[in-house]
C-alpha positions as CSV (number, residue, x, y, z in Angstrom):
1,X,132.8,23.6,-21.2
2,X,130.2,24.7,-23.7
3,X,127.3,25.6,-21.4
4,X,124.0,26.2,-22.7
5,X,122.0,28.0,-19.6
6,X,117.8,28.1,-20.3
7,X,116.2,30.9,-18.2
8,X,119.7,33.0,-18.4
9,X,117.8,35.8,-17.9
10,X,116.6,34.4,-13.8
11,X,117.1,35.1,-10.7
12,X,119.7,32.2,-10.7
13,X,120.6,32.7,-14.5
14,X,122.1,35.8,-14.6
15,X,124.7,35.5,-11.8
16,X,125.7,32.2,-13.0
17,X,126.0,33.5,-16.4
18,X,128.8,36.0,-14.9
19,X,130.3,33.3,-12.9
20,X,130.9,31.0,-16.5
21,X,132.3,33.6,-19.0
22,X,134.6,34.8,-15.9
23,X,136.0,31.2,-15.4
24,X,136.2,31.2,-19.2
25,X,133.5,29.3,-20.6
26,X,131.3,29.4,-23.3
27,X,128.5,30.3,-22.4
28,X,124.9,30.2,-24.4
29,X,121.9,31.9,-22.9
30,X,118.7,31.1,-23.4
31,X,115.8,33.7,-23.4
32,X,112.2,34.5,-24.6
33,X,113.3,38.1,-25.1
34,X,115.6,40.1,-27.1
35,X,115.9,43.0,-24.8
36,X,116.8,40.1,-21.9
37,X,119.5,38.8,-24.9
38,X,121.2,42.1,-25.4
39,X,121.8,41.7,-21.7
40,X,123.2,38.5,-21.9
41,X,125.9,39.8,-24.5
42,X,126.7,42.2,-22.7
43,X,128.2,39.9,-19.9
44,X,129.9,37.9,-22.8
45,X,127.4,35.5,-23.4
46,X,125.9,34.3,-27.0
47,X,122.2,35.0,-26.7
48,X,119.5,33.0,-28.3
49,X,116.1,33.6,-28.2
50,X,114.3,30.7,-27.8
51,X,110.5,28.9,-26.5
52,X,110.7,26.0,-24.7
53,X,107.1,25.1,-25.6
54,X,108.2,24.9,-29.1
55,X,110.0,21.6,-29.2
56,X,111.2,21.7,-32.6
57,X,112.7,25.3,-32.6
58,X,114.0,24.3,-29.5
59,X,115.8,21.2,-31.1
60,X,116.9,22.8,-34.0
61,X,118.3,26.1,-31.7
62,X,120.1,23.9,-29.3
63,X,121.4,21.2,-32.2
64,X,123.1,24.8,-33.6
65,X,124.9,25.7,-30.6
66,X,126.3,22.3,-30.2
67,X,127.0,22.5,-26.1
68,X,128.1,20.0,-24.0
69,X,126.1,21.0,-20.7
70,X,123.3,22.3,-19.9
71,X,121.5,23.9,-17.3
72,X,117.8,24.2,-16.8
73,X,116.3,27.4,-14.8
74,X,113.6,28.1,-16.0
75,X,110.6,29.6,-13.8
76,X,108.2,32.0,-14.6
77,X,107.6,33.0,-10.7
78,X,106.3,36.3,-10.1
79,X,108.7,38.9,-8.8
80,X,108.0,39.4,-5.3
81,X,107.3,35.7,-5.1
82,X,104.0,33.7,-5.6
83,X,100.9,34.1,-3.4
84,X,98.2,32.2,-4.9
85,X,98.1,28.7,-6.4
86,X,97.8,30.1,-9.7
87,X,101.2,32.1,-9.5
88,X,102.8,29.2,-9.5
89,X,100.8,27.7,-13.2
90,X,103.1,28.7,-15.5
91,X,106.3,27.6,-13.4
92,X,104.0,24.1,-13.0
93,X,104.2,23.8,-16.9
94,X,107.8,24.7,-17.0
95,X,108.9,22.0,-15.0
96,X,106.4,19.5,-16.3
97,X,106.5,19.8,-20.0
98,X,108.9,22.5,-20.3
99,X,112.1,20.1,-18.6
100,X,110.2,17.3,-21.0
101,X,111.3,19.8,-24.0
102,X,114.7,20.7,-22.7
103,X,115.5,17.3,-22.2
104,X,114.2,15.8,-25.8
105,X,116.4,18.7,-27.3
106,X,119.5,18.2,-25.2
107,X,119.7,14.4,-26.0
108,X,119.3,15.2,-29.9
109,X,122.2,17.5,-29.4
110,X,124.1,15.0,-27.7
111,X,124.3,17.1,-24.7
112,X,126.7,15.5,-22.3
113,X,125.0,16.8,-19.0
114,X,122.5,18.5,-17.5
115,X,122.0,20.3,-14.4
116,X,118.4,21.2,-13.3
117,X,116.6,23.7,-11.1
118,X,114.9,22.1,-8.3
119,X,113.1,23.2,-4.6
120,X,112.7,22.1,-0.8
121,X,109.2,22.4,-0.8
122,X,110.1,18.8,-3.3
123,X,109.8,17.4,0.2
124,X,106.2,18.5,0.9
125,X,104.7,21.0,3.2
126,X,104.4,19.0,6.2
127,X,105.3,18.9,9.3
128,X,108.7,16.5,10.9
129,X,109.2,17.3,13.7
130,X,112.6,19.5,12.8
131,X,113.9,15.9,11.4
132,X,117.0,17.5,9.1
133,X,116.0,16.1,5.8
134,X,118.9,14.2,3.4
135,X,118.4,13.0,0.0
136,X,118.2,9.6,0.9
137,X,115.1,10.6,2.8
138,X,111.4,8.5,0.6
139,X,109.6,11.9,-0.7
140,X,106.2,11.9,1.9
141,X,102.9,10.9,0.1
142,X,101.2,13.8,-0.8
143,X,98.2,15.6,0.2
144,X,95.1,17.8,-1.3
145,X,96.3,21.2,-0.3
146,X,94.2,23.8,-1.9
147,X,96.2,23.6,-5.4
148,X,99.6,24.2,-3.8
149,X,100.0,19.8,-4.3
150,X,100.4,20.7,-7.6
151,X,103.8,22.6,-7.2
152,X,105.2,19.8,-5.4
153,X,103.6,17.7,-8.2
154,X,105.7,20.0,-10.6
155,X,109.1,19.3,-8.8
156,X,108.9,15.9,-8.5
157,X,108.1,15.5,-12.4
158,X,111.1,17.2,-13.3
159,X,113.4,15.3,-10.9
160,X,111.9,12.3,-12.0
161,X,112.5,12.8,-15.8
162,X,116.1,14.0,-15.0
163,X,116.9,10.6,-13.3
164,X,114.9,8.9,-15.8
165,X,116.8,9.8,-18.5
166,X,119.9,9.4,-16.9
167,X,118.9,5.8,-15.5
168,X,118.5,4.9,-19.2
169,X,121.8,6.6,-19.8
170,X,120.8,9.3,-22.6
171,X,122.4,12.4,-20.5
172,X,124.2,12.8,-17.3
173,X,121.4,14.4,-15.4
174,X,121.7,16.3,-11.8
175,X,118.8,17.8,-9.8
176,X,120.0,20.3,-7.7
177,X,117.0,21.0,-4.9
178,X,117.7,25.0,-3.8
179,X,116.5,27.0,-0.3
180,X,114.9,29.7,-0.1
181,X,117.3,32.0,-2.7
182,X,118.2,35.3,-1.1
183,X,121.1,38.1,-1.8
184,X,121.5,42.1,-2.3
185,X,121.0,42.0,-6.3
186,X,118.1,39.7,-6.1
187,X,114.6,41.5,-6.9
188,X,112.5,39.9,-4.3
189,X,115.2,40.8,-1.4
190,X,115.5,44.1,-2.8
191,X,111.8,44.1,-2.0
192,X,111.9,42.8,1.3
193,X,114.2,45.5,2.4
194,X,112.0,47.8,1.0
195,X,109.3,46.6,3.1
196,X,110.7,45.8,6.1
197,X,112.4,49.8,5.8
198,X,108.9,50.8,5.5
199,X,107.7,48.9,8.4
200,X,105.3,47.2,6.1
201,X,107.0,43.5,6.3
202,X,105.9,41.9,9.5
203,X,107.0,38.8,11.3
204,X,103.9,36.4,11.8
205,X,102.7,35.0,15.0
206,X,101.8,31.4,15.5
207,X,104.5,30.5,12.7
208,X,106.3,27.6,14.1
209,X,108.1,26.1,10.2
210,X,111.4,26.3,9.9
211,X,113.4,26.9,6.3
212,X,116.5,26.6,4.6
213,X,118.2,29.3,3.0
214,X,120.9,29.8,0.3
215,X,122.5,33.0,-0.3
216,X,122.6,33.9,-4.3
217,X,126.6,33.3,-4.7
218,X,126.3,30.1,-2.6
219,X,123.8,29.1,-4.7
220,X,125.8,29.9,-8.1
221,X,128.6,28.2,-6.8
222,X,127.0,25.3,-6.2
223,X,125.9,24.9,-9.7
224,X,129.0,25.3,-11.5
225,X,130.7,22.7,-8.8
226,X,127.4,20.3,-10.1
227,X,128.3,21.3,-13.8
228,X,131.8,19.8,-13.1
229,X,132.5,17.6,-10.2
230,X,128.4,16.3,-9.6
231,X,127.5,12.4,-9.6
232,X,125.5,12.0,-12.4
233,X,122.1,10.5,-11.4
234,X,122.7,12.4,-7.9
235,X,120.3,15.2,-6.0
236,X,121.7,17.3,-3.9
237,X,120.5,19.7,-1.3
238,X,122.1,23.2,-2.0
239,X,121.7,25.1,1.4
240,X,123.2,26.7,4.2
241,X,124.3,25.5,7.6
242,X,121.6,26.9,9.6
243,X,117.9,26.8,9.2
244,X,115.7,29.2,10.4
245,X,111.9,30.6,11.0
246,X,111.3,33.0,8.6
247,X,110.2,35.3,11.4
248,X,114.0,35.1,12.1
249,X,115.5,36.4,9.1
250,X,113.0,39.1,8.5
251,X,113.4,40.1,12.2
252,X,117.6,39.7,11.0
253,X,117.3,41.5,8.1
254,X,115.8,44.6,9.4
255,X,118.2,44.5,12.4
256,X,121.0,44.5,9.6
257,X,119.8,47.7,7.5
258,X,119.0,49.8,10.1
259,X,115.0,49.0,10.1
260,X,113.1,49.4,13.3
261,X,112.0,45.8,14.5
262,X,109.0,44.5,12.4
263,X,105.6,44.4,13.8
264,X,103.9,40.8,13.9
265,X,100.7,39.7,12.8
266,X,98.5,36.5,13.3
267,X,99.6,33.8,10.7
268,X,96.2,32.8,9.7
269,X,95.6,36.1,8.9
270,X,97.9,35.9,6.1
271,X,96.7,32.3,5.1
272,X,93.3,33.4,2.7
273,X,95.4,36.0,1.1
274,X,99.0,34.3,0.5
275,X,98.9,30.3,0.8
276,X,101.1,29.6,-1.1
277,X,103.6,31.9,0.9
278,X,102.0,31.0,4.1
279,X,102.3,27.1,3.4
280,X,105.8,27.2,2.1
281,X,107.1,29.0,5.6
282,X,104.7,27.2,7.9
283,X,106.8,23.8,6.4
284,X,109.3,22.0,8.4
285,X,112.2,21.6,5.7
286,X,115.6,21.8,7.3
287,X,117.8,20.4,4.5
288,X,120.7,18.9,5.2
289,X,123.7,19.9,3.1
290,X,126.4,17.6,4.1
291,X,126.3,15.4,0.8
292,X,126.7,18.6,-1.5
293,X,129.7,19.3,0.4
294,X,130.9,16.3,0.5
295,X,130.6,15.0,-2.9
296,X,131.0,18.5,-4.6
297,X,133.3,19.6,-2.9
298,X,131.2,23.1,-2.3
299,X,132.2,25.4,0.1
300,X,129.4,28.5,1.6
301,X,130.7,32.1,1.7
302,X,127.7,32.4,3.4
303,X,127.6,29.9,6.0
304,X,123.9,31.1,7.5
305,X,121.6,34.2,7.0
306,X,123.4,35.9,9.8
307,X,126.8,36.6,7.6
308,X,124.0,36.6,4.5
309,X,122.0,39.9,5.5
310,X,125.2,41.7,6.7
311,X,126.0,41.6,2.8
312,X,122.8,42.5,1.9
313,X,123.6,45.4,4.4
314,X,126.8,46.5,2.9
315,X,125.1,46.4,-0.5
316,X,122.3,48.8,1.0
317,X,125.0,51.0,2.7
318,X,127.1,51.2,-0.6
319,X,124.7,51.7,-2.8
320,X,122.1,54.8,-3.8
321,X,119.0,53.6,-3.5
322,X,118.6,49.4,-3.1
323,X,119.7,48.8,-6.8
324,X,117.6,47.5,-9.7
325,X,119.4,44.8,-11.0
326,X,119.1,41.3,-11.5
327,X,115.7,39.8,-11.3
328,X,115.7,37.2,-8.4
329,X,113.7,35.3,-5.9
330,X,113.7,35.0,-2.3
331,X,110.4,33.4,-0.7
332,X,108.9,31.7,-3.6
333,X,107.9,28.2,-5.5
């Protein structure tokens, strides 16, 4: 495959990136930097620098490359993960106008397929009672929520102009709808252990939600197995086995790297300064991943945050100080 990748340069882009050019693709990254582009090269990739705002550049760059897939990534989520509603603006845009863009150029290219970065918070923030949620599950009517509707408004649009467009068949389009992203090169994990080393990440009383997670390779697996084997028209769930509190993998986390058990604070004292953190954890959204399995034929190497923090342990343990490498995500969108 000729794969063109838009936000290359993520938290998801540039493991998968590594993954492609070492099963032998061609890859093309896209990026909105040339420093991120030399990076890009160096891991065997063509760069291309690239804004997704501008439609007709964006037309013209991805007419030029000529790929076959494509895969959309792009976020512009703040490092250690959003706080406020307005972290989450320019993501908003991204997935609104920007997948509007993406998809406008891919069809001009004749882009056979496209694979597209989705979240679980899709869903909502509510509350289900711990009901595992499946694909097939009616997306819950939203509700004003201080701004953070809008993110949720933001996911929806861009599943809904990837099955547009494939409904109408002008691409083979496939949401895929990711946990809570997590692994030992990822920025915002590197962070956490930081923190929770410090004893300055705590776990939070009164926190009853319960999460999905995704370790990092699990997650880039999952893409290229959507990239080659996926439904077109299909969303899938790409998760782990096991949902948890994040209370739990923090508390997991530190117990793996050698950190002395987290303090806990009162939840709502966290809820004026972080709600957008706040809401997404407080959220009932055990996803269930049987039909990416099934239908992918995707296999975890990371079946649960238990086996995933005992990696991000061995990275910690092997390495001088927690690394700065790829630029990732872990609670977030």
């Amino acid at each position: 495959m000729k794969i063109f990748v838009a936000g290359a340069s993520g938290a998801i882009g540039l493991p998968l990136v590594q993954l492609l050019v070492s099963k032998k693709h061609e890859v093309i990254g896209m990026t909105r930097s040339p420093a991120k582009g030399k990076v890009l090269e160096q891991l065997g990739a063509t760069a291309v620098v690239a804004d997704v705002f501008d439609p007709a550049a964006l037309e013209r760059v991805v007419r030029e490359v000529a790929p076959t897939h494509m895969v959309h990534l792009l976020t512009a989520i703040p490092k250690n993960g959003p706080m406020r509603p307005s972290d989450m603006a320019a993501t908003n845009r991204l997935r609104t106008v920007g997948t509007a863009n993406l998809l406008q150029a891919a069809i001009a290219a004749g882009v056979k397929r496209i694979v597209g970065e989705s979240f679980m918070t899709v869903y909502g923030y509510g509350k289900r009672d711990g009901e595992w949620r499946t694909e097939a599950d009616p997306l819950p009517e939203q509700t004003a929520n201080g701004g953070i509707e809008e993110v949720v408004t933001a996911l929806r649009s861009l599943e809904q102009q990837f099955l547009a467009a494939n409904q109408q068949g002008l691409i083979e389009a496939i949401p895929l709808r990711y946990g809570m992203i997590y692994g030992p090169e990822n920025s915002a994990t590197q962070y956490m252990v930081q923190m929770v080393r410090k004893r300055m990440l705590p776990t939070f009383s009164g926190l009853t939600g319960v999460s999905s997670f995704v370790h990092i390779a699990d997650a880039v697996s999952a893409t290229l197995a959507a990239l080659e084997r996926g439904l077109p028209g299909e969303i899938y769930n790409i998760v782990d086995d096991e949902p948890v509190s994040m209370n739990h993998f923090i508390t997991a986390l530190a117990s793996a790297t050698g950190a002395k058990r987290p303090f806990s604070i009162p939840l709502w004292l966290m809820r004026w300064m972080a709600p957008v953190m706040v809401a997404t954890i407080s959220a009932d959204l055990p996803l269930s991943n049987a039909k990416a399995k099934r239908e992918l034929g995707w296999k975890l190497q990371f079946p649960s945050y238990k086996e995933g923090v005992q990696d991000v342990a061995r990275y910690v343990q092997d390495s001088s100080p927690l690394g700065q490498t790829a630029p990732g995500v872990a609670v977030h969108k």
